[in-house]
C-alpha positions, 0 to 999 in steps of 0.5 A: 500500500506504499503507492502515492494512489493508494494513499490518497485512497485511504485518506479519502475513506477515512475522510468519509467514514469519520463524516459518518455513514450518513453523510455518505451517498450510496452511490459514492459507497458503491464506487468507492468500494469498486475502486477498493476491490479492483485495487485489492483484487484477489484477496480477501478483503476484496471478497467481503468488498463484494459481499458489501457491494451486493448488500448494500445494492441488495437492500440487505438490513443494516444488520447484515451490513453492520456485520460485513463492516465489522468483519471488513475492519477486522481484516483491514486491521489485520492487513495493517500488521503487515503494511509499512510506515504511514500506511500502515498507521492509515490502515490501522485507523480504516479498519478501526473505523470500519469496525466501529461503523459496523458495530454502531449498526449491526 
């Protein structure tokens, strides 16, 4: 996650989670979480990015979205042991963010 696109990306993310999910437009959820799954195509995280997409595309309930948040920030965490420098401190905040979004809805 050392690419400078990368980084913008998860300040970005941050940004809009720390506003709240509210504030967050569900097509602007939706894109950001393409962009996530292309660049992280392949794992794991790119796979409940999916489950994500299709939840909130599907109308699934918020705890069922709640869930998928919580699970997302468990392994965005997870994924910041093994980042380096600044973006590994970025990751650690998204997955903490994640994590409490989901638990605040689940």
């Amino acid at each position: 996650m050392a690419d400078s696109t990368q980084t913008v990306d998860l300040e970005s993310t941050i940004a809009a989670l720390q506003g709240g999910l509210a504030s967050l437009p569900p097509e602007a959820a939706v894109s950001a979480i393409e962009g996530w799954q292309q660049q992280l195509q392949g794992t794991e995280i790119a796979e409940t990015l999916g489950e994500l997409k299709l939840a909130l595309t599907g109308n699934k309930s918020a705890a069922s979205i709640g869930e998928i948040l919580a699970d997302l920030g468990a392994q965005t965490s997870t994924a910041a042991g093994s980042a380096e420098g600044s973006a590994a401190d970025k990751l650690q905040r998204l997955g903490q963010l994640l994590a409490q979004a989901g638990n605040s809805i689940g």
